[in-house]
C-alpha positions as CSV (number, residue, x, y, z in Angstrom):
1,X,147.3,-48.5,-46.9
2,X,145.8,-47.3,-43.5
3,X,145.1,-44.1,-42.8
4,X,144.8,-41.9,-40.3
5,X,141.7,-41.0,-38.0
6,X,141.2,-37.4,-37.3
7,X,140.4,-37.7,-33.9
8,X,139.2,-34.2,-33.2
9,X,136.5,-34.9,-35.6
10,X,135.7,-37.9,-33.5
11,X,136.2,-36.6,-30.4
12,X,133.7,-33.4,-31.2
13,X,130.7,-36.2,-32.3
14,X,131.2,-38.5,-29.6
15,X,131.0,-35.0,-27.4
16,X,128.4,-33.3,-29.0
17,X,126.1,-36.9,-29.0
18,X,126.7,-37.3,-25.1
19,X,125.6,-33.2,-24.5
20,X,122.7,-34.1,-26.3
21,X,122.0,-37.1,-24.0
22,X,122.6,-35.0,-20.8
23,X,120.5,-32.4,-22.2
24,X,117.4,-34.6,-22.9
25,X,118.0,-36.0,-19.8
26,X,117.8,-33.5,-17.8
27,X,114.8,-31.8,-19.7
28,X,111.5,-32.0,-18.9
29,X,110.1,-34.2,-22.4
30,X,106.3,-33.4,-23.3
31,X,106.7,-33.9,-27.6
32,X,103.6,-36.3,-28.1
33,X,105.3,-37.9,-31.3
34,X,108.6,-39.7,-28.9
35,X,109.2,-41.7,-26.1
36,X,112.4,-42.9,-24.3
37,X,113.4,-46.6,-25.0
38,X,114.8,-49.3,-22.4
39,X,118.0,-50.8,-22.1
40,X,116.9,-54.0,-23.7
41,X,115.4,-52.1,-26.9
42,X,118.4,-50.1,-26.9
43,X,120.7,-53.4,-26.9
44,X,118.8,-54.8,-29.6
45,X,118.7,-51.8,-32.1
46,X,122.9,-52.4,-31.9
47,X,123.0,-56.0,-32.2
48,X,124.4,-58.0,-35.5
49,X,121.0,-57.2,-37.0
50,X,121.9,-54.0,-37.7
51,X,124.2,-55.1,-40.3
52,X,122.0,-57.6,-42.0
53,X,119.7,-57.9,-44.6
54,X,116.8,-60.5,-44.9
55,X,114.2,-59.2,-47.6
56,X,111.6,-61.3,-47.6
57,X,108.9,-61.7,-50.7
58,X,105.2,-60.9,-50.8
59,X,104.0,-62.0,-47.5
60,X,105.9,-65.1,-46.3
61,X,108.1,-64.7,-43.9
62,X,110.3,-67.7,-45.7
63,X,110.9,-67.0,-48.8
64,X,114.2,-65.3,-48.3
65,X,116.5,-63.6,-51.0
66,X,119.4,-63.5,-48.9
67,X,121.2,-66.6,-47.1
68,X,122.1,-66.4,-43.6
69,X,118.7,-65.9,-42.6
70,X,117.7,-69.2,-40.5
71,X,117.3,-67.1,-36.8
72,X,116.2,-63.8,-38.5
73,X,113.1,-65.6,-40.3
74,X,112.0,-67.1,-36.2
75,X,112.5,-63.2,-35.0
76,X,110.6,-61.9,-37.3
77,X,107.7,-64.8,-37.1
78,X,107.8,-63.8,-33.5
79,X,107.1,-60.4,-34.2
80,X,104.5,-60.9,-36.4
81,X,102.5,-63.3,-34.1
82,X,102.9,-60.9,-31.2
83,X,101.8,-57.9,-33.0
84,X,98.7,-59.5,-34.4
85,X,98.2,-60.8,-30.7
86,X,98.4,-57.6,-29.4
87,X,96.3,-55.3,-31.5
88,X,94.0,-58.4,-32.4
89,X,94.7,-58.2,-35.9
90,X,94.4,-60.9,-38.3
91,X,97.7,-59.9,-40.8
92,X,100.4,-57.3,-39.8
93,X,103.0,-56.1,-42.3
94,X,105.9,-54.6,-40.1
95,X,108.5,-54.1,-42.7
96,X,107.6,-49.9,-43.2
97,X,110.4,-47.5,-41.9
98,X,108.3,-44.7,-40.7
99,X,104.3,-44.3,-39.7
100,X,104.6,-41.8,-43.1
101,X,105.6,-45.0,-45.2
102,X,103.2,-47.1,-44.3
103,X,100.4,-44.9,-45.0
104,X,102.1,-44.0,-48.6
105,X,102.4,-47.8,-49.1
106,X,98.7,-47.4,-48.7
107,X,97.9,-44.8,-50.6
108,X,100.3,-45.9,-53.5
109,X,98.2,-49.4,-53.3
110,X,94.7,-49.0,-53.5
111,X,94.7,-45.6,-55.4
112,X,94.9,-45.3,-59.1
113,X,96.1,-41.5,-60.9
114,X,92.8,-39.3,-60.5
115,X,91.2,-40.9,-57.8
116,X,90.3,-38.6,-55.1
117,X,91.4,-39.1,-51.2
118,X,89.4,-37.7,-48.5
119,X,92.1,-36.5,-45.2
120,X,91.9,-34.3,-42.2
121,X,93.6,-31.4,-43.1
122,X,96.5,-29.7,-41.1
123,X,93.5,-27.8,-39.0
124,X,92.5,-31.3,-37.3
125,X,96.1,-32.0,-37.1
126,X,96.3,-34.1,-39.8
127,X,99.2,-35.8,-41.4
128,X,98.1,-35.1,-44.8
129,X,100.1,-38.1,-46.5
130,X,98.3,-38.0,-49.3
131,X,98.6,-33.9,-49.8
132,X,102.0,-34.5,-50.0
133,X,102.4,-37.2,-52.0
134,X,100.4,-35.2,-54.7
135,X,102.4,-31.9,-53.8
136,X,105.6,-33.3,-53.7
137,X,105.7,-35.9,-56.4
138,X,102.9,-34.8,-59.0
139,X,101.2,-38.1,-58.0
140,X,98.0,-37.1,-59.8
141,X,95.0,-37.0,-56.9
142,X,92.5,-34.8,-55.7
143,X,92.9,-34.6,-52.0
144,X,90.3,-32.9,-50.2
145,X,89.9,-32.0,-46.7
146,X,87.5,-34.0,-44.4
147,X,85.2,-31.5,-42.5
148,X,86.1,-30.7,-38.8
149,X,84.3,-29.5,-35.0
150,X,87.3,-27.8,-34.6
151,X,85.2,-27.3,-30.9
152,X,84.5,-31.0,-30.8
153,X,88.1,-31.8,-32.0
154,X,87.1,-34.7,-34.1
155,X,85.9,-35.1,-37.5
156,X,82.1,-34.2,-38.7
157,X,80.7,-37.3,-39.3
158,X,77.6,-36.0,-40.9
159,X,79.3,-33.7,-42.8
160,X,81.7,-35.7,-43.8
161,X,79.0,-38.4,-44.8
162,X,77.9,-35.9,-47.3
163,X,81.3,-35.7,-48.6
164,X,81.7,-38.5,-49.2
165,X,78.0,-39.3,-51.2
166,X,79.0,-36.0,-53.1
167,X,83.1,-36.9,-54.1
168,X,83.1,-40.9,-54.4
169,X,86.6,-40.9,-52.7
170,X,89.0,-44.2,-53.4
171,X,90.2,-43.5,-49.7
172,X,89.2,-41.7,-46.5
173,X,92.1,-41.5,-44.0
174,X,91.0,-40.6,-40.4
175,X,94.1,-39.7,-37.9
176,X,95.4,-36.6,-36.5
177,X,99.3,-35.8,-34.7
178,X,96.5,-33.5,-31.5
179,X,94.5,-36.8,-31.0
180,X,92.6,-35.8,-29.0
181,X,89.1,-37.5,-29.3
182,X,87.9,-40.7,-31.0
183,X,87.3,-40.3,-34.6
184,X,83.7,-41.5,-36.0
185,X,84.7,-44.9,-37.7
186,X,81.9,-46.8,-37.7
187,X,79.3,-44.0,-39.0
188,X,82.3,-43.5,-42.1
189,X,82.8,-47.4,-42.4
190,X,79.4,-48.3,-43.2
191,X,78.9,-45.1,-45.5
192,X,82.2,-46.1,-47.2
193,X,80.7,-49.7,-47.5
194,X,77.8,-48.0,-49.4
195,X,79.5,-46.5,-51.7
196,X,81.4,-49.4,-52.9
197,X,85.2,-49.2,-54.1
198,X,85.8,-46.5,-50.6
199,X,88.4,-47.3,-48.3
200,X,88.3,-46.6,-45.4
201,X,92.3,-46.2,-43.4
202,X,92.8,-44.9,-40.1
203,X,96.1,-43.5,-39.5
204,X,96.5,-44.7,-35.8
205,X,99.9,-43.6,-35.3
206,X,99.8,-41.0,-32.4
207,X,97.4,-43.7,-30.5
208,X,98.8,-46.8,-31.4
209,X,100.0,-47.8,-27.6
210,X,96.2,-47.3,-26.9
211,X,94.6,-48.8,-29.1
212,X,96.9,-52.0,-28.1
213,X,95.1,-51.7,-24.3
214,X,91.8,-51.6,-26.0
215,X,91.7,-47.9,-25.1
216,X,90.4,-45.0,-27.3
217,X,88.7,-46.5,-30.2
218,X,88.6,-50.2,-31.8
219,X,89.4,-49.3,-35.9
220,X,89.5,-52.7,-37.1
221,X,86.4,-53.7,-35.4
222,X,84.4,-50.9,-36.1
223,X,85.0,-51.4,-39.4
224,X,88.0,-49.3,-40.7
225,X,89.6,-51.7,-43.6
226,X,93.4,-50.9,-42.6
227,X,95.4,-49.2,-39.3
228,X,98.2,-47.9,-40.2
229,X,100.8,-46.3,-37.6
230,X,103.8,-46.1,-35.9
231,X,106.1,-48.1,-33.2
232,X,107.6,-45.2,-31.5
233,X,104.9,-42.7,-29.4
234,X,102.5,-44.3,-26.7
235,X,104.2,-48.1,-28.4
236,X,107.5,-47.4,-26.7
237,X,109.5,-49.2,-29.5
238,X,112.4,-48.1,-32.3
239,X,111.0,-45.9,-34.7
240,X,109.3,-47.6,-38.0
241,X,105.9,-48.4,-39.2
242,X,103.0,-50.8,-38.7
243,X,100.4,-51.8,-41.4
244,X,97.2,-54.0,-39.9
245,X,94.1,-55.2,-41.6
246,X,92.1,-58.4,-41.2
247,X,91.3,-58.6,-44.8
248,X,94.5,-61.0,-46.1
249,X,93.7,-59.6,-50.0
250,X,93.6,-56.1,-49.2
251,X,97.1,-56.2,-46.9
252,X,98.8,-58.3,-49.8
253,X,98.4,-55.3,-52.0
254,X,99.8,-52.9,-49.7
255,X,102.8,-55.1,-48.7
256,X,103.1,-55.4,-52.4
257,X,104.1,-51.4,-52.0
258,X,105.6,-51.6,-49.2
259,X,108.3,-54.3,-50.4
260,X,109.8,-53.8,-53.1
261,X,108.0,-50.3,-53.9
262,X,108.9,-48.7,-50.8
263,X,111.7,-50.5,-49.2
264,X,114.0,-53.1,-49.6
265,X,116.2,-53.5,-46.6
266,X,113.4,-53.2,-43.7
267,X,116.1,-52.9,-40.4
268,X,116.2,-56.3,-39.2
269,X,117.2,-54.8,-35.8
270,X,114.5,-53.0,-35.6
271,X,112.2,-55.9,-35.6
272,X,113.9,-57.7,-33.0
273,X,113.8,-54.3,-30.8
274,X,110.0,-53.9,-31.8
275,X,109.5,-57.5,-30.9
276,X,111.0,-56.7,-27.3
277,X,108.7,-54.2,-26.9
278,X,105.2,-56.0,-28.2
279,X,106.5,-58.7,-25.3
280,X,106.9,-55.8,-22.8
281,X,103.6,-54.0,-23.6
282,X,101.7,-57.9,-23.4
283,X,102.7,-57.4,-19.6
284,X,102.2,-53.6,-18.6
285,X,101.1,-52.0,-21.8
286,X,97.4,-51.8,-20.5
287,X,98.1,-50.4,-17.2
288,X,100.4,-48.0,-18.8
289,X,98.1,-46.8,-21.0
290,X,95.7,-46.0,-18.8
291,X,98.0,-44.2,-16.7
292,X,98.5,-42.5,-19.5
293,X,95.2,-41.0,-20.3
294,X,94.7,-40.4,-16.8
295,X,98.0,-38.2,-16.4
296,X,97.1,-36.3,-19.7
297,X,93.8,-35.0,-18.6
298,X,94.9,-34.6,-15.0
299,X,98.0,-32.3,-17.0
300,X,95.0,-30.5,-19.6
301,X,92.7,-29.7,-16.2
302,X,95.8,-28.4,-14.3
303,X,96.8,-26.2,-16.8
304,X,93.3,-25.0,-17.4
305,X,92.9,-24.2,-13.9
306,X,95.9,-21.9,-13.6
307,X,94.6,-20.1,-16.6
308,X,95.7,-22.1,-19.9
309,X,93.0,-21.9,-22.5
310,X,92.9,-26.1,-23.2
311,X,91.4,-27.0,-26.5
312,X,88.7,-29.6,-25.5
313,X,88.4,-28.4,-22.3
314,X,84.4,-28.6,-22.7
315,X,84.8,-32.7,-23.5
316,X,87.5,-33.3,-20.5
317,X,90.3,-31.9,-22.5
318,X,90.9,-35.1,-24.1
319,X,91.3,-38.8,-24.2
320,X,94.2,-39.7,-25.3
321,X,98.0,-39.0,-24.4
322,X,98.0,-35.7,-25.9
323,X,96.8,-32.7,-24.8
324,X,96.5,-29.3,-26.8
325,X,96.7,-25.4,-25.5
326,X,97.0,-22.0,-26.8
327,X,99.7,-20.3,-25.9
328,X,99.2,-17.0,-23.9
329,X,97.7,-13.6,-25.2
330,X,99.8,-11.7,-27.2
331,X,102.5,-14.5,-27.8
332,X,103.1,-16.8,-30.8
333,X,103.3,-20.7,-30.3
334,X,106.3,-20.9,-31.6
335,X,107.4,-18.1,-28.9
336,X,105.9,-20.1,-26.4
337,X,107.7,-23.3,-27.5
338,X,110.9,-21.7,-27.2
339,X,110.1,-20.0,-23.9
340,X,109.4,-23.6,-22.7
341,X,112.8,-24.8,-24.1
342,X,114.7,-22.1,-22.2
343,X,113.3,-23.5,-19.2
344,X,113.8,-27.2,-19.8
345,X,110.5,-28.4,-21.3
346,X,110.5,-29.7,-24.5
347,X,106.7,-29.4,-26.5
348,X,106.0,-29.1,-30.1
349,X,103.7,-26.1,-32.1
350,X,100.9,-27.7,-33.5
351,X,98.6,-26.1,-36.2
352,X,94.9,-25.8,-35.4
353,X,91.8,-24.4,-36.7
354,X,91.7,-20.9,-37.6
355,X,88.9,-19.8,-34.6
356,X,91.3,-21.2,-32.5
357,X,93.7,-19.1,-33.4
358,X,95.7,-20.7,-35.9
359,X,98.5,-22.7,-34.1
360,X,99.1,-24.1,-30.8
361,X,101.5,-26.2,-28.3
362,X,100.9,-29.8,-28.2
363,X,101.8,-31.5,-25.1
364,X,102.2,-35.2,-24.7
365,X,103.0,-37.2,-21.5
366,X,103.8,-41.3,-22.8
367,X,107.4,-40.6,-22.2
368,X,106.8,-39.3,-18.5
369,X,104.0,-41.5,-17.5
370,X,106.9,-44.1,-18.7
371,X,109.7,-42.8,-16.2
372,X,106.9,-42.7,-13.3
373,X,105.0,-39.4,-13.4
374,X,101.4,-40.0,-11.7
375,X,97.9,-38.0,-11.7
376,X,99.4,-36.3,-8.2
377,X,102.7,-35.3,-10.5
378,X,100.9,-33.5,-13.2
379,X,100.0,-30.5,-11.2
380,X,103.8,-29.6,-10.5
381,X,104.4,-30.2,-14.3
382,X,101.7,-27.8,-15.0
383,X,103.3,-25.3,-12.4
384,X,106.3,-25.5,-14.2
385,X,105.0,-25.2,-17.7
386,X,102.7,-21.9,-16.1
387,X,106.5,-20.7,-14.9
388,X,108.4,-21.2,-18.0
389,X,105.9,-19.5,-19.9
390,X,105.6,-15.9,-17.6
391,X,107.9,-13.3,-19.9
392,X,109.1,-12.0,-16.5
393,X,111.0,-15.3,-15.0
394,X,113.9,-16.5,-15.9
395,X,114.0,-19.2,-17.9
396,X,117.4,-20.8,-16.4
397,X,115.8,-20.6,-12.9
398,X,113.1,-22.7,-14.6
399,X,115.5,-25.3,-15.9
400,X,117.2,-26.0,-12.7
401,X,114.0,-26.6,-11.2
402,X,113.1,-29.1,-14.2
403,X,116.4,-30.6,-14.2
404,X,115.4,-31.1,-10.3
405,X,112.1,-32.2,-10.7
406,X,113.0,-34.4,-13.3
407,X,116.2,-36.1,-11.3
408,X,113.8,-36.5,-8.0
409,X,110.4,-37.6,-9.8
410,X,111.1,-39.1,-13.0
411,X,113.5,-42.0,-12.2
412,X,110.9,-44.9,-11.5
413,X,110.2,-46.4,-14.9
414,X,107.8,-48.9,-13.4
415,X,106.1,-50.1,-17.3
416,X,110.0,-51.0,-18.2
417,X,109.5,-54.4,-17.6
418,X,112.5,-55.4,-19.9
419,X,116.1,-54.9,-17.8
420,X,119.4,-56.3,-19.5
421,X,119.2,-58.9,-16.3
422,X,116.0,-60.5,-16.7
423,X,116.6,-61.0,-20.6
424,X,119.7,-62.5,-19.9
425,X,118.4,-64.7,-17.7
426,X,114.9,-65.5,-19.8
């Protein structure tokens, strides 16, 4: 018996899913946490895949519960060797959803109830996985905050060495979402080592895509026991999780969580998409990441110079693709976020230490460094932002500039290496 489909219904989510597209498009994008994918990523992430399953047990790739795997056990082989290639890792475990899950895969691995977990708190920007796990499923830790330089933007590493001496944590995670600065991982590493039983995880997943160029900091080789992070910020890929380590016992516990703790159908598309985009970043990931870095402090010393109070400002406002202000006298962030909106410039509020005021805008610049933008471009972008923000403009005479701006500048995408042609040709 068929029945039929209420085509209004369809016709209002098919229309309300292309006004969101020509919205976005025509905005100016500056959220830190998103990027824009390329045709070949977007392909993949609606191929047959999508439909399939192909769970997978412990960590070989072979041993299969479901048939039908015999091409989806190569894709994801190829994934894994490219990752590991390209963040010179010695194991990978790829199969997390979200950056979230694979830090609770670790957490839920090497912790036992009681232990206590050492995090920086939401005035570094942290994440706070394992606050929430605690708050939100009576997991029973003690989560305590990793001292900050809320000046410095980075974590206190001789404070936190105390901490550490004093509280015998199970696990320190390092990481922020306002990544600004390089964490001090080998200084907490070898205290961790001292202490025995301490793990030590950095949560790369704002600087994943830089870490990948050999930018920012080196985790793994500085001593940090796992990286854990996401596919989908400066790593221009679908959104999920990544899970890194070269100790082969220690990542065998966590892909133990992972699978079947945390997930069982990992989004076999997803790989192959992610896949795409570890081959695209071997070719121009480098050169776009340093593009990258380049634009955002360009973008933190234009807006300082036109009056914008830039946290870090004293250390080069930052050194990584994000870059973090205050919003104006008088105004709220979340105000200033909307004001921004109304004129076609998309940022997030971010929190930040109380002498700073409490809460800020967080800019980030992957997804336009991606569609072109150059050192030369940030100045404009920093004109707009100033515009956007002034309470007397108007904020629709804003967005038709950005809309313009974005149309005439943005358009290059000279790191999308991947077009539909060349794949089908390869």
């Amino acid at each position: 018996m068929s029945a039929d489909i209420d085509r209004d219904d369809l016709s209002h989510l098919l229309g309300l899913v292309a006004a969101h597209e020509r919205w976005r498009g025509d905005c100016l994008n500056l959220v830190a946490s998103e990027n824009r994918h390329g045709e070949v990523v977007r392909r993949l992430l609606a191929c047959d895949l999508a439909g399939r399953y192909g769970d997978y047990h412990g960590r070989d790739l072979r041993q299969r519960k479901y048939m039908g795997t015999r091409y989806i056990v190569e894709i994801e082989e190829l994934a894994d060797r490219l990752v590991r290639e390209l963040f010179h890792a010695q194991y990978a475990e790829l199969r997390a959803l979200s950056g979230h899950l694979a830090a609770t895969a670790t957490i839920l691995a090497l912790t036992r109830p009681g232990d206590t977990v050492l995090e920086v708190d939401r005035n570094g920007g942290g994440h706070r996985t394992a606050g929430k796990l605690a708050a939100s499923t009576g997991f029973p830790l003690t989560v305590r905050a990793l001292p900050f330089d809320a000046l410095a933007h980075t974590v206190d590493a001789d404070a936190a060495i105390g901490l550490m001496r004093e509280t015998r944590p199970r696990l320190v995670i390092l990481g922020s979402s306002t990544f600004l600065f390089p964490h001090p991982v080998e200084v907490l590493a070898q205290a961790a080592r001292e202490l025995e039983g301490t793990f030590l995880i950095y949560d790369g997943a704002h600087v994943m895509g830089l870490l990948a160029a050999g930018l920012f900091q080196a985790p793994l080789e500085d001593g940090a026991h796992l990286i854990v992070g996401s596919s989908h910020k400066v790593v221009p890929g679908p959104q999920g999780g990544l899970i890194l380590a070269n100790d082969g016992a220690l990542v065998t516990r966590v892909s133990e969580a992972v699978h079947p703790g945390l997930i069982a159908n990992h989004h076999l598309a997803r790989v192959a998409a992610l896949a795409a985009t570890f081959i695209e970043m071997k070719a121009s990931g480098r050169a776009y990441a340093r593009q990258t870095v380049q634009n955002a402090q360009a973008l933190g010393a234009a807006l300082d110079a036109r009056g914008i109070r830039v946290v870090g400002s004293q250390r080069g406002y930052t050194q990584s693709h994000t870059v973090v202000v205050l919003p104006p006298p008088s105004t709220e962030a979340g105000t200033a976020a909307e004001r921004l909106e109304a004129g076609g410039i998309i940022v997030t509020v971010c929190a930040l230490d109380p002498s700073l005021g409490g809460a800020g805008l967080r800019f980030g610049v992957q997804e336009v460094t991606r569609a072109g933008a150059t050192v030369e471009i940030m100045d404009d972008i920093a004109g707009l932002v100033v515009e956007a923000l002034g309470s007397d403009r108007s904020p629709g005479t804003t967005a038709g500039k950005v809309r313009e701006f974005v149309a005439e500048r943005l358009s290059k995408r000279p790191y999308d290496l991947l077009r539909p042609a060349e794949a089908a040709d390869a």
